[in-house]
C-alpha beads as a LAMMPS data file, in Angstrom:
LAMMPS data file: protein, C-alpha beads

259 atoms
257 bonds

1 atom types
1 bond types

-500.0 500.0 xlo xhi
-500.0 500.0 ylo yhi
-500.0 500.0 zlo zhi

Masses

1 110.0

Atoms # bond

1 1 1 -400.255 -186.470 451.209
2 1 1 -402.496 -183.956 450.225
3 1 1 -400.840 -182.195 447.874
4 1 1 -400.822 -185.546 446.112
5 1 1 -404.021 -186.611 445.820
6 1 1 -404.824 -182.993 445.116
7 1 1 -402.698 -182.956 441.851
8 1 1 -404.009 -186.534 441.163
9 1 1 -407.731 -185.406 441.198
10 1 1 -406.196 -182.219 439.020
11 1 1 -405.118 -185.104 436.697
12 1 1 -408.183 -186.514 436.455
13 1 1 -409.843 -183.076 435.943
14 1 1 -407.505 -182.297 433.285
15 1 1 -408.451 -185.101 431.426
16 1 1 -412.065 -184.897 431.752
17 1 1 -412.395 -181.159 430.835
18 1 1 -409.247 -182.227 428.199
19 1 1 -412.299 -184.755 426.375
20 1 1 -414.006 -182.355 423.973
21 1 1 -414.261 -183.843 420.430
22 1 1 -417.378 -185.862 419.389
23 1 1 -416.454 -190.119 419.639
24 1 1 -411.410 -195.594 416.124
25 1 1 -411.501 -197.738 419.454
26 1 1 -414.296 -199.633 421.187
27 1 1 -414.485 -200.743 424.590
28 1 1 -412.530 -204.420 425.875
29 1 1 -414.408 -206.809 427.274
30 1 1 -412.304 -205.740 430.786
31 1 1 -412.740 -202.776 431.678
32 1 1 -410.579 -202.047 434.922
33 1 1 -407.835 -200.566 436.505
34 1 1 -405.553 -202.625 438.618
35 1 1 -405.098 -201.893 442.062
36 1 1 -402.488 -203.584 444.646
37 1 1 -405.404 -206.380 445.558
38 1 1 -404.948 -209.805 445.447
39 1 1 -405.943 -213.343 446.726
40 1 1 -404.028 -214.228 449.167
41 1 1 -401.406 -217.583 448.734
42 1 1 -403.510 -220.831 448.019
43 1 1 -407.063 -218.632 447.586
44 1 1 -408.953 -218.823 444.272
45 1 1 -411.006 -215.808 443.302
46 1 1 -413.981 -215.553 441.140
47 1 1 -414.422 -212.245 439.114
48 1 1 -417.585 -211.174 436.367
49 1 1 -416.555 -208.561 433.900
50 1 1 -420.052 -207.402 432.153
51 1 1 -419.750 -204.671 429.849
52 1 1 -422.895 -203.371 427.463
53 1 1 -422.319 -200.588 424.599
54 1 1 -425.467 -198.319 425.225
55 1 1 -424.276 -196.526 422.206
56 1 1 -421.644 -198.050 420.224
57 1 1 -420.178 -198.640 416.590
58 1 1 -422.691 -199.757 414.376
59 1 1 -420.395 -200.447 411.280
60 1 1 -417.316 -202.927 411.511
61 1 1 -414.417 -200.941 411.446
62 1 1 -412.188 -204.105 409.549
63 1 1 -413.285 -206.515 408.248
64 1 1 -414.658 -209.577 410.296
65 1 1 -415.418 -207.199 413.348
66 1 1 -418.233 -207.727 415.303
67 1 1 -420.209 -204.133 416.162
68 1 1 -420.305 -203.273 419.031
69 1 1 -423.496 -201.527 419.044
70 1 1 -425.831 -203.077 421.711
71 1 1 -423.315 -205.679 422.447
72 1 1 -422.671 -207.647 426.222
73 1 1 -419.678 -208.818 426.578
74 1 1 -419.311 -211.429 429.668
75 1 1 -415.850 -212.158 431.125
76 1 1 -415.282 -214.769 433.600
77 1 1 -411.853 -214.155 435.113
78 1 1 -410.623 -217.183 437.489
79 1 1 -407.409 -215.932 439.890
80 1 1 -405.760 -218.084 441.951
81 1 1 -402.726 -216.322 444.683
82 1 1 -399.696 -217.911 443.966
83 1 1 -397.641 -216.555 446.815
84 1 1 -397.651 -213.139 449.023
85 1 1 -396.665 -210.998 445.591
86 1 1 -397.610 -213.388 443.127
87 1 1 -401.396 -214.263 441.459
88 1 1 -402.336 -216.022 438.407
89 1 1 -405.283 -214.965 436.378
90 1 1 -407.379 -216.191 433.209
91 1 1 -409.950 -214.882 431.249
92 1 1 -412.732 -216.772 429.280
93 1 1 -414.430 -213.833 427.173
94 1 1 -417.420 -214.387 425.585
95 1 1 -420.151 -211.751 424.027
96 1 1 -423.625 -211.680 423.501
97 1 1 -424.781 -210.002 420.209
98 1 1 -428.137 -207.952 419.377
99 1 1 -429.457 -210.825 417.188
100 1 1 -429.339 -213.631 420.729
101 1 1 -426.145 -214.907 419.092
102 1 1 -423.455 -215.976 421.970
103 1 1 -419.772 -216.183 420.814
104 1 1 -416.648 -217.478 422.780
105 1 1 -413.892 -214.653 422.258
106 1 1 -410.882 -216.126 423.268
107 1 1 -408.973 -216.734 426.151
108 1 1 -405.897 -215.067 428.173
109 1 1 -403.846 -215.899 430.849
110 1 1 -402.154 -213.447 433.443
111 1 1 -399.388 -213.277 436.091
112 1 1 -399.604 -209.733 438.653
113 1 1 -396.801 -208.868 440.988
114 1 1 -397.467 -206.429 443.811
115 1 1 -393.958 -205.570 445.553
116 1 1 -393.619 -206.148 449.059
117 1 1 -394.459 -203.558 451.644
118 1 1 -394.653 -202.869 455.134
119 1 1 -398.310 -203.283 457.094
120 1 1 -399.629 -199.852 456.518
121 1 1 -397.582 -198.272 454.066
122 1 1 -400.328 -196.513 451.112
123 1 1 -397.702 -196.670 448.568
124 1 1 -397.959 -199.580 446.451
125 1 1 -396.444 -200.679 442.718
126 1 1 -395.977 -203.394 440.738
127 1 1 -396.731 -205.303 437.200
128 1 1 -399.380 -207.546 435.717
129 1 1 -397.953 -209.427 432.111
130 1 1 -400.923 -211.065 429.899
131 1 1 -401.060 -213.090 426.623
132 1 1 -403.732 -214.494 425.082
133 1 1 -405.682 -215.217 422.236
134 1 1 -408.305 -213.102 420.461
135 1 1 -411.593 -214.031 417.741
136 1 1 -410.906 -211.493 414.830
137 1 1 -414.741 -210.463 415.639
138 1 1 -413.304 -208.374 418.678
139 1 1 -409.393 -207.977 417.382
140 1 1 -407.906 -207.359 414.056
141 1 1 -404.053 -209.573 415.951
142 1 1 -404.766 -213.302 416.863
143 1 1 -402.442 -213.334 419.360
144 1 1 -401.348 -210.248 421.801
145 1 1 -399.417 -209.437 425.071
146 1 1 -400.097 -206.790 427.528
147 1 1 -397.223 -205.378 430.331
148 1 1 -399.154 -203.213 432.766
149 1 1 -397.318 -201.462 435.593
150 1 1 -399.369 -200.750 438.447
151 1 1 -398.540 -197.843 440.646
152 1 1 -400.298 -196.091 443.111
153 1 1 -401.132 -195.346 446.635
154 1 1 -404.325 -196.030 449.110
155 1 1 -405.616 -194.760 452.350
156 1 1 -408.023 -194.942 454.531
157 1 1 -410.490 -192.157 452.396
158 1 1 -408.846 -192.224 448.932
159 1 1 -407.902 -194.549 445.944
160 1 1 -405.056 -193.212 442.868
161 1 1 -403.785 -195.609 440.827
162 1 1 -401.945 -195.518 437.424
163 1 1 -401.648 -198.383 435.127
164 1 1 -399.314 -196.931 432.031
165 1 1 -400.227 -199.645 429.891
166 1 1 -398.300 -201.105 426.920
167 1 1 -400.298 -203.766 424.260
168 1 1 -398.568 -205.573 421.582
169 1 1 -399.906 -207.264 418.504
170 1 1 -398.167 -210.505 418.226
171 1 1 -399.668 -211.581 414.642
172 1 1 -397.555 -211.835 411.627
173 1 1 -399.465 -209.558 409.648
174 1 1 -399.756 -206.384 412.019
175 1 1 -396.823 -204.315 413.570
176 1 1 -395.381 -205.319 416.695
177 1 1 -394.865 -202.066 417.908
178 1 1 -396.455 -201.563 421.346
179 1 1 -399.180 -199.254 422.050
180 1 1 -399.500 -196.871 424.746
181 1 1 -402.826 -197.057 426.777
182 1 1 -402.782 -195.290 429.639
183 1 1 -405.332 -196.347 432.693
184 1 1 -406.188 -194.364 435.740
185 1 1 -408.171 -194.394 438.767
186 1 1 -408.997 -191.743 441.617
187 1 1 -411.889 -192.727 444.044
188 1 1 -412.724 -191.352 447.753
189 1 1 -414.585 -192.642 450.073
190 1 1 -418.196 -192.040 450.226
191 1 1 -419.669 -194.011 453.299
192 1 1 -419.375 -197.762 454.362
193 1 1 -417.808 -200.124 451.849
194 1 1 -418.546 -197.492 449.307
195 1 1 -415.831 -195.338 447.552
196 1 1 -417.163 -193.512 444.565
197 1 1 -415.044 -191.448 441.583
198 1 1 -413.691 -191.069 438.056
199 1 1 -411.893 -194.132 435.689
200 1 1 -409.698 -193.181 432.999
201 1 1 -408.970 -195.000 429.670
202 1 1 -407.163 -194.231 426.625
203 1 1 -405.636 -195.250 423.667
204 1 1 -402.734 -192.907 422.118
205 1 1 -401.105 -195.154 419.494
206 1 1 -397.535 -196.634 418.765
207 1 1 -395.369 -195.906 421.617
208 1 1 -392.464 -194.133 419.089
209 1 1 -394.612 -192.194 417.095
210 1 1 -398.027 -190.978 419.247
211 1 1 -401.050 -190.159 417.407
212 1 1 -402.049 -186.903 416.610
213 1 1 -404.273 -185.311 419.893
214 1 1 -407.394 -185.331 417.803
215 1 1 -407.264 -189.372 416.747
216 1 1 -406.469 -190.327 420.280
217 1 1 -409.289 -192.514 422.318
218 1 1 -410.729 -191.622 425.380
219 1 1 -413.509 -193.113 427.786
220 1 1 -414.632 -191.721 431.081
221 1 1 -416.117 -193.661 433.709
222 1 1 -418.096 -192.471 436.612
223 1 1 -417.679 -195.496 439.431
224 1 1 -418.316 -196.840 442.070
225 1 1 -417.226 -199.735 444.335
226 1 1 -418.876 -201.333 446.939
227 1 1 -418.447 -203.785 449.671
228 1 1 -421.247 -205.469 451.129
229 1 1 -421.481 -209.214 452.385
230 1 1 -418.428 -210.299 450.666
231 1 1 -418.886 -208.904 447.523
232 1 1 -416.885 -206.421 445.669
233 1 1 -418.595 -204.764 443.344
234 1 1 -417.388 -202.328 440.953
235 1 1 -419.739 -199.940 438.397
236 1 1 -419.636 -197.412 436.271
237 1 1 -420.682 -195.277 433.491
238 1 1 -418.600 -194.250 430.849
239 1 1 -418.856 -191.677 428.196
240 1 1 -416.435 -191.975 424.591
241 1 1 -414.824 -189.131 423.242
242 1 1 -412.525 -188.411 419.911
243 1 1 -411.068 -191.443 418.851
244 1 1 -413.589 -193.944 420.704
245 1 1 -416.623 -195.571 418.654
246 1 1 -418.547 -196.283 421.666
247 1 1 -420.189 -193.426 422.881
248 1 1 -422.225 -194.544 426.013
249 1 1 -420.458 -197.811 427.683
250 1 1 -422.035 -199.474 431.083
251 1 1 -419.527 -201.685 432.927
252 1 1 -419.762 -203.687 435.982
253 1 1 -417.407 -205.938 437.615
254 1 1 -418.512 -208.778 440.627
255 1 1 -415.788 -210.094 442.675
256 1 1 -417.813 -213.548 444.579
257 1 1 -416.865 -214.950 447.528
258 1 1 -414.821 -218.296 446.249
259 1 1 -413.346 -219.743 448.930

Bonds

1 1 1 2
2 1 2 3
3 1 3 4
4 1 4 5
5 1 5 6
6 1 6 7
7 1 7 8
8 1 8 9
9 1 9 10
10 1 10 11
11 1 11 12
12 1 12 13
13 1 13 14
14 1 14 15
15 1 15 16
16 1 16 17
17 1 17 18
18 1 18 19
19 1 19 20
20 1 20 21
21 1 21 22
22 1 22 23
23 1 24 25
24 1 25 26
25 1 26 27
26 1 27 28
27 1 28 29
28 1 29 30
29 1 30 31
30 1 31 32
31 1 32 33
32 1 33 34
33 1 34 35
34 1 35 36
35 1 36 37
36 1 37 38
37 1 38 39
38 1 39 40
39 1 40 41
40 1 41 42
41 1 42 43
42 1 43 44
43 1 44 45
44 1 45 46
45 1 46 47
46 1 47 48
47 1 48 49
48 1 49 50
49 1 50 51
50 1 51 52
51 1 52 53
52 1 53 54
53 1 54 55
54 1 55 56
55 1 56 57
56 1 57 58
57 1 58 59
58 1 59 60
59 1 60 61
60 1 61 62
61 1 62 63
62 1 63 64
63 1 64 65
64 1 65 66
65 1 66 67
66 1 67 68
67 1 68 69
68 1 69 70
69 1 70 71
70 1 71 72
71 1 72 73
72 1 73 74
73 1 74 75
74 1 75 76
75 1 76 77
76 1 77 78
77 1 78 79
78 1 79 80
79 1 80 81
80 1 81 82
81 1 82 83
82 1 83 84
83 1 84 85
84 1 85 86
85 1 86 87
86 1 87 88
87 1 88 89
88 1 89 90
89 1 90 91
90 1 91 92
91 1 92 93
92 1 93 94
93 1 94 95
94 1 95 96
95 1 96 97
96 1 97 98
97 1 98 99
98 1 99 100
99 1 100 101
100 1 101 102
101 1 102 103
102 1 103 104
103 1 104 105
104 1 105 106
105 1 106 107
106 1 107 108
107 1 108 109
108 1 109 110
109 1 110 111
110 1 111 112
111 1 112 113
112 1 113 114
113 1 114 115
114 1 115 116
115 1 116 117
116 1 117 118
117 1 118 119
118 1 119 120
119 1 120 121
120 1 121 122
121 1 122 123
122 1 123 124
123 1 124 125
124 1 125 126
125 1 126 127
126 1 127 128
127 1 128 129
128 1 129 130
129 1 130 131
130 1 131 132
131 1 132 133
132 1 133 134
133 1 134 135
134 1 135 136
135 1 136 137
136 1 137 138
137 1 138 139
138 1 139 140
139 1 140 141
140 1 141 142
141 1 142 143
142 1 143 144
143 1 144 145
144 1 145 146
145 1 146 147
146 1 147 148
147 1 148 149
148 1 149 150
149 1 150 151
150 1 151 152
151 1 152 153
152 1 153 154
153 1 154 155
154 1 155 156
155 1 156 157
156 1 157 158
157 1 158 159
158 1 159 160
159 1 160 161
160 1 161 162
161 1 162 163
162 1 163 164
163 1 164 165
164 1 165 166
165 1 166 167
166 1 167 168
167 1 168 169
168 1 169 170
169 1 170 171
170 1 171 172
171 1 172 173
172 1 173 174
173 1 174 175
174 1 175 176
175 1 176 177
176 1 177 178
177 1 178 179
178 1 179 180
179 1 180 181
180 1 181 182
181 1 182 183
182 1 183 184
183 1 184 185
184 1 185 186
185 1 186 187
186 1 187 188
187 1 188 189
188 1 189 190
189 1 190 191
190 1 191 192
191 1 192 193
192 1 193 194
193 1 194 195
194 1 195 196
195 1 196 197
196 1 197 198
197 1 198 199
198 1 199 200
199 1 200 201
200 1 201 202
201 1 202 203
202 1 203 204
203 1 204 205
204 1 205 206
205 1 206 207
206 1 207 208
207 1 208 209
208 1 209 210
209 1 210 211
210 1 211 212
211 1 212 213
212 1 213 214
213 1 214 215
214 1 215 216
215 1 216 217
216 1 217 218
217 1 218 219
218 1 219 220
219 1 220 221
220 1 221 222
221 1 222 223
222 1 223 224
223 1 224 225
224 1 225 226
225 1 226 227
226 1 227 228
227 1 228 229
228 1 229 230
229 1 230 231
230 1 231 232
231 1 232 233
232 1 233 234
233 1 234 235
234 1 235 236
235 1 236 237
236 1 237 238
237 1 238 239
238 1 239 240
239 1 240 241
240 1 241 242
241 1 242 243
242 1 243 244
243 1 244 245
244 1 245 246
245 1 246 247
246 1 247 248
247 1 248 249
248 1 249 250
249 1 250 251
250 1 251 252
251 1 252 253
252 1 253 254
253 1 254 255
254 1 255 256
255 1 256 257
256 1 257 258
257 1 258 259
């Protein structure tokens, strides 16, 4: 057990000390790795994604893009558990610009599976699919699907979890190869309801041919998450590197109680 979150945290060390070009890729309005949570069968759950570009593009990079300089994006994200491994999800983005302008971005729907496990057991996997459609101010494909395995493993004083993500453009004019966008998470606990670490994001390019190490996107978030009167709430602040346009990115995400 040790040796494996020891060569997870390596991972995540790696990557960091890996980051060393100056920050084509902004932030999503979700920002978040998935985990082996979920609402239990019949429970609805009630989830705030707020992300704000400190320091972010200030030119569209195609055109009809909204910049994301100064930017809040606001996601509501309504879940509902399905059954024990099962949970629905869907997302109402919306974004508020510089000006006091508020746009509706879309909307995408979800469906995560978390494989069965015994009471205790750390090791979790499973997969989340999502499709949904996009306002060309935050994506150049109208219409795109994610497929994002979830694997990982949780005890009692640490978090990993890996989310090798694949996004496809589903428009007529773009390619339909998928992208590889790999996710990762490594907290520890740090007192009572409070585990605290690094968040991983990138964005490497079509799955067959990668791009080149220094056009690849990175972000790195320092987190944390917190439990406290039946909240979950999860922070960070993340830092862009080569490939990503947004340089300084604050995110927050507020699970309410919705019962």
């Amino acid at each position: 057990m040790k040796t494996f979150f020891a060569r997870a945290c390596a991972m995540a060390a790696v990557v960091a000390l890996g980051l060393i070009s100056p920050g084509a890729l902004a932030a999503p309005d979700e920002i978040q790795v998935y985990t082996e949570e979920m609402n239990d069968p019949g429970e609805f759950g009630l989830e705030l994604h707020a992300n704000y570009a400190i320091k972010g593009a200030k030119e569209a990079g195609y055109e009809g893009e909204m910049p994301s300089h100064h930017m809040l994006q606001l996601t509501p994200e309504f879940s509902y558990g399905v059954t024990k491994t099962l949970e629905a999800g869907l997302y109402l983005p919306v974004a508020l610009s510089p000006d006091g302008n508020i746009y509706g971005n879309g909307m995408r729907f979800r469906l995560k599976f978390i494989a069965p496990r015994e009471e205790g057991e750390p090791f979790f996997w499973g997969l989340n699919g999502e499709v949904g459609y996009s306002a060309r101010r935050v994506s150049q494909s109208d219409w795109a699907m994610e497929l994002r395995p979830i694997i990982g493993r949780r005890t009692e004083n640490w978090l990993v979890s890996f989310n090798p993500i694949l996004n496809l453009d589903l428009s007529n004019d773009l390619s339909r190869e998928p992208k590889f966008e790999p996710a990762l998470k490594v907290t520890r606990k740090a007192g009572e309801g409070i585990n605290a670490g690094l968040e991983y994001y990138g964005e490497y390019g079509p799955i067959h041919h990668l791009l080149p190490t220094n056009e690849r996107s990175h972000y790195l978030y320092a987190v944390a998450d917190v439990e406290k009167k039946g909240f979950d709430v999860n922070f960070g602040i993340g830092r862009g590197f080569v490939g990503a346009t947004d340089t300084w990115v604050a995110k927050a995400i507020i699970a309410f109680p919705f019962k």
